[in-house]
N, C-alpha and C positions, 0 to 999 in steps of 0.2 A: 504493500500500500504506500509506498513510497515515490517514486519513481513512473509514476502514471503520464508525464510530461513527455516522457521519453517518445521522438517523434521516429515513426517504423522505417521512412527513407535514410537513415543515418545509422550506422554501427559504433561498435566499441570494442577494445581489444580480445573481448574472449568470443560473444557471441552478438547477436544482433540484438537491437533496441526493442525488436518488438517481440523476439523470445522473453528479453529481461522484463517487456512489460508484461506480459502474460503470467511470468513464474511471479512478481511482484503482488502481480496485483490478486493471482489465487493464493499464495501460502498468504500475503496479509489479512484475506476472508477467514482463510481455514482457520489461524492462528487466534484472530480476535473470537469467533464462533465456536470454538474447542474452548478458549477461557470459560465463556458463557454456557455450553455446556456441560462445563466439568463442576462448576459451580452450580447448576440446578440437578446435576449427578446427586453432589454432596447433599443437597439436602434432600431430595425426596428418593435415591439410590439409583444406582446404576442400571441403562435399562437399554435395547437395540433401538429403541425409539427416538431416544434420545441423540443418536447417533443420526440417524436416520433424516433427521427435525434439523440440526446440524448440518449435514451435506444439503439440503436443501435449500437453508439458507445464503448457504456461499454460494448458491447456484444463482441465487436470484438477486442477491449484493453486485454480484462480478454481473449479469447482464446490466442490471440498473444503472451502476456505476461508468458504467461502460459505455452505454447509450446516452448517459449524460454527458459522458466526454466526449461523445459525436458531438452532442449541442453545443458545445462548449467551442470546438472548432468552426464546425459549421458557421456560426455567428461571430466568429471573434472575438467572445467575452475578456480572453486572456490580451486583449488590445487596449479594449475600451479602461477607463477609469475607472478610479478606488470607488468613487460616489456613484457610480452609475452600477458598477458590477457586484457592489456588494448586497444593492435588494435583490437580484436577482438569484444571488447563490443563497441567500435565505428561503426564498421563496421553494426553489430549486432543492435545498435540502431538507426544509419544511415539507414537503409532496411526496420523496424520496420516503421521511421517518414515518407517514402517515397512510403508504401505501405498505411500509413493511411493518409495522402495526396493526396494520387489520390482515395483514395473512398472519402473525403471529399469535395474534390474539386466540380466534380457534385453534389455531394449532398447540397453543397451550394450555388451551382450555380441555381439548381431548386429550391431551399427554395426561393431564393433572388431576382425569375423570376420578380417580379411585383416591383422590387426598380432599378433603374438605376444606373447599378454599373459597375464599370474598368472591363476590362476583368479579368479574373478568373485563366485563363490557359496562361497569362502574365509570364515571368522568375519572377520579382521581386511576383508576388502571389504566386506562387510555391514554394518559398526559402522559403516566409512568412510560409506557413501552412508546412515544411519540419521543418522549426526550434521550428516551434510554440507545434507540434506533438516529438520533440525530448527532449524538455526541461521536461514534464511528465515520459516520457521514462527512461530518463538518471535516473533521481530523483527514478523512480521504481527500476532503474537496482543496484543503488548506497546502496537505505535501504535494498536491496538482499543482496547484499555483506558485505553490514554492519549488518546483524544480523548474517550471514555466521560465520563472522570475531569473536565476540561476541560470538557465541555458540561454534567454536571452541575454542576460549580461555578461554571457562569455562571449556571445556573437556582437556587441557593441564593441568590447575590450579588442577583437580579433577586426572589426573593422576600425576601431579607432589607431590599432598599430599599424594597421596596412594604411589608411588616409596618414599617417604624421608620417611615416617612411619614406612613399611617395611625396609627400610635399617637402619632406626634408631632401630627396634625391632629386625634384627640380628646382627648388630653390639652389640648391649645388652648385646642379647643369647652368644653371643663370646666371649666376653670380662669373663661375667662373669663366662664360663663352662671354660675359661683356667685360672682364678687364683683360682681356689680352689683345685682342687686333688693333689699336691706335698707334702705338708705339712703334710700326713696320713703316711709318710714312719718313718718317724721318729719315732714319736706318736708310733709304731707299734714296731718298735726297745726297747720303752721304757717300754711297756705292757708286750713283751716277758723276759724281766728282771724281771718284776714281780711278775709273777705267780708262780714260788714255793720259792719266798721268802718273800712275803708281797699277798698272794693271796686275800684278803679284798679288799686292796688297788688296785690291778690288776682288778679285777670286778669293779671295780669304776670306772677307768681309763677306762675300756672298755665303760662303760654308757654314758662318757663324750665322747670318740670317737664317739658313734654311733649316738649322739647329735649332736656333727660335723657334719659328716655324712647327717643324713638328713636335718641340713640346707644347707650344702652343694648341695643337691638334688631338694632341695625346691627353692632354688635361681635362678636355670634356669624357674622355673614358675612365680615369681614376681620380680617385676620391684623394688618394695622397701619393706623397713621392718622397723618396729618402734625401735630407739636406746637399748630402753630396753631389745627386743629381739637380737639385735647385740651384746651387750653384753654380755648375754646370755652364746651367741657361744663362742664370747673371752675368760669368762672368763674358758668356759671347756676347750680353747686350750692351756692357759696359766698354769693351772691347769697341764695338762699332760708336759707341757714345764718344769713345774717344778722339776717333775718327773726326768727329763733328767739332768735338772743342777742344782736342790739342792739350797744351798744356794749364789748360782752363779749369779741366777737371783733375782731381788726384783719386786717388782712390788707396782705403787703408781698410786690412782683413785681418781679424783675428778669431780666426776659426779651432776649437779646440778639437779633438779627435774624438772624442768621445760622441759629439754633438752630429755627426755624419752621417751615422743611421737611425737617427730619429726621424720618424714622418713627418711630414708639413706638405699642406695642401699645397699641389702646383700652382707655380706662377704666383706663389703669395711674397714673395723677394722681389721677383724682377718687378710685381706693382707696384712695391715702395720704395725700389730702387729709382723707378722711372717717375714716381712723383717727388722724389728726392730730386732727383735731377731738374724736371720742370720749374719745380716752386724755390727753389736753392740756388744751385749751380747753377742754371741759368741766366739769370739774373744779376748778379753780380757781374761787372763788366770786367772784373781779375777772377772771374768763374770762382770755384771751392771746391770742397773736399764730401765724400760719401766714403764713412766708416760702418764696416759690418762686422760687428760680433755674436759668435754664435757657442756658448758653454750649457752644459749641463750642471743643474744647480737641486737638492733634494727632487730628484725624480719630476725635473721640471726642464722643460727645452727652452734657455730664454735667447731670444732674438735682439740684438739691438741696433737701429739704423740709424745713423745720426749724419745731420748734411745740414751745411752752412743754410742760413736761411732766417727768415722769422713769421714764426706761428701768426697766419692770418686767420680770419672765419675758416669755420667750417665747409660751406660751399667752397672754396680755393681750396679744397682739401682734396679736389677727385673723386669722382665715383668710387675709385676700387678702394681710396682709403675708407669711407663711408661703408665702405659692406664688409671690409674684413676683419670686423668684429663679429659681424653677423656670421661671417661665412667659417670663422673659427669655431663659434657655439654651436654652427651646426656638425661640424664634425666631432669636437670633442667634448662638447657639453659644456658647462655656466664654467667650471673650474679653465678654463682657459679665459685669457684676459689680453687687450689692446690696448694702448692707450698712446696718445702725441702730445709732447710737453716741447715748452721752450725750457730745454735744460743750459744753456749758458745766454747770454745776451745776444748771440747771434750766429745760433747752433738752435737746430729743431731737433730731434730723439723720436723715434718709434718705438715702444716697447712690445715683445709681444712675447706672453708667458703661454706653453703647450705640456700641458700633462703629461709624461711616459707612463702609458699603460704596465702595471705590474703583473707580476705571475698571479699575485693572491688578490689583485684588483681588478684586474683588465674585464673582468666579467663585470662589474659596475659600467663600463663606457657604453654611454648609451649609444651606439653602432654598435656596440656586441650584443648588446640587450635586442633590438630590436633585430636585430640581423639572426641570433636565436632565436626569436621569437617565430618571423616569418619561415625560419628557416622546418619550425616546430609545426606551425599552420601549414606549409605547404605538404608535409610527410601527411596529414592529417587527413590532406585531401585526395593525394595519391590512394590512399588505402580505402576509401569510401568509392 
């Protein structure tokens, strides 16, 4: 009597839903009706009738109950509201106690022919076996609803993981396909200079674009990249930067070893490199300097970008700086952190702090969470 929710198109891992509802919902009869019979056993003794009187009534509990679970479906009741559904399951199990009340009634009335007993069909016997017949009822109609309740809100929880996955995988896709293409026009300006005056170096510069390029391309397919290879990219972009400004720009790296195979979403350097460049170095007419340091610190990957300049509004900040804060929390959750400060009088600072995944944590990051989760959902459906 438990599990009556259970819907027959869906299985489970030993046997089907609608075997378990059928063995459920006979031994809950048998069981509560064996009570009741063992008990009017005790008092007036043991007798085949009794038994008898017993298998009959699971018989007529399990159609009843049964056929009210048809209505139940049929109509939706398990959809509609608390206030709308609950006169009906009264009513519904009011009808139920007062149709197995009057077949019980004779029936115990002929059982109990040879014991002298109160009338039977008395108001107060009647209430008796109405209420006696509703409290089993109620108690069936309630684990109905409560496993209703329960498997719908496993199926909210399994599409609320699949909607934030998806929205978390194209907010990604977005993020990352709009900060990368701008930065190629330049680079391109700088190539077409080259070529019949330093043609070596113009083929070079071209290798280092097309480097670009396909991380660029690559980035919409992965969610993260090892610092070594982000590097990589920067430094063929800083490479052709240089191109452009000569001795205008410097460039200072302090990369520790350690820090190399940490993941970090693609192209999240070369956008803060390139708007280091735009709002900094460029500007200054003795150009400046872009400093990158990258260390590991208590199971934290910290990033620092710092390039001559000074911290204007926000809008002057670029798109990509504007999102990658967002596009950090979507990959590794709240405990990653961005931020841009004027750290000296005319020095700007990027900070950007990324959690290492631990052996005995890495199951907290919400991409692992979720990525089991689906991973959990989809084996679910294979087998159905």
């Amino acid at each position: 009597m438990t599990l009556f929710a259970i819907q027959e198109n869906q299985t489970i891992p030993f046997m089907s839903k609608t075997k378990l509802y059928w063995i459920l919902q006979i031994f809950g009869w048998t069981a509560w009706l064996a009570n009741e019979a063992l008990i009017y056993a005790n008092n007036y003794g043991w007798s085949l009738d009794w038994f008898l009187a017993a298998d009959l009534n699971v018989v007529i509990a399990v159609v009843l109950t049964h056929n009210f679970r048809k209505i139940i479906k049929k109509y939706g009741w398990v959809e509609i509201s608390i206030d709308r559904v609950i006169p009906r399951i009264l009513l519904a199990v009011a009808f139920m106690s007062v149709f197995m009340a009057l077949v019980n009634i004779p029936l115990d009335a002929y059982l109990l022919r040879e014991h002298e007993e109160a009338n039977l069909w008395s108001f107060f016997f009647i209430l008796q076996y109405i209420f006696s017949w509703a409290k089993p009822l109620m108690i069936w109609t309630l684990f109905y609803y409560a496993s209703h309740y329960f498997e719908r809100k496993s199926e909210v929880e399994v599409d609320k993981i699949r909607l934030e996955s998806s929205i978390k995988e194209t907010e990604s896709k977005v993020l990352r396909a709009q900060m990368n293409p701008h930065f190629m026009f330049n680079a391109l300006n700088s190539i077409r200079a080259l070529i019949l005056e330093e043609p070596d170096k113009a083929q070079k510069a071209v290798t280092q674009l097309s480097n670009i390029l396909r991380s660029s391309l690559l980035a919409d397919r992965r969610k993260t990249v090892s610092l070594s290879e982000e590097l990589r990219t920067v430094e063929d972009y800083l490479a052709l930067e240089k191109i452009r400004y000569e001795e205008r720009l410097q460039v200072r790296k302090s990369i520790h070893q350690e820090a190399l195979t940490v993941q970090v979403p693609p192209m999240l350097l070369q956008t803060l490199v390139e708007n280091a460049i735009k709002h900094g170095v460029s500007k200054p007419v003795k150009g400046g300097f872009v400093s990158l340091e990258a260390k590991v610190v208590n199971h934290n990957l910290i990033l620092i970008i710092s390039n001559t300049g000074i911290l204007e509004t926000t809008d002057s900040e670029g798109f990509g700086l504007q999102n990658t804060a967002h596009r950090l929390e979507l990959l590794f959750g709240p405990e990653s952190k961005f931020k841009i400060y004027q750290s000296e009088k005319e020095v700007v600072t990027a900070e950007i702090n990324i959690p290492i995944p631990q052996p005995e944590t890495e199951k907290d990051n919400p991409l692992t969470v979720i990525n089991k989760q689906i991973s959990s959902i989809n084996k679910q459906l294979v087998n159905r």
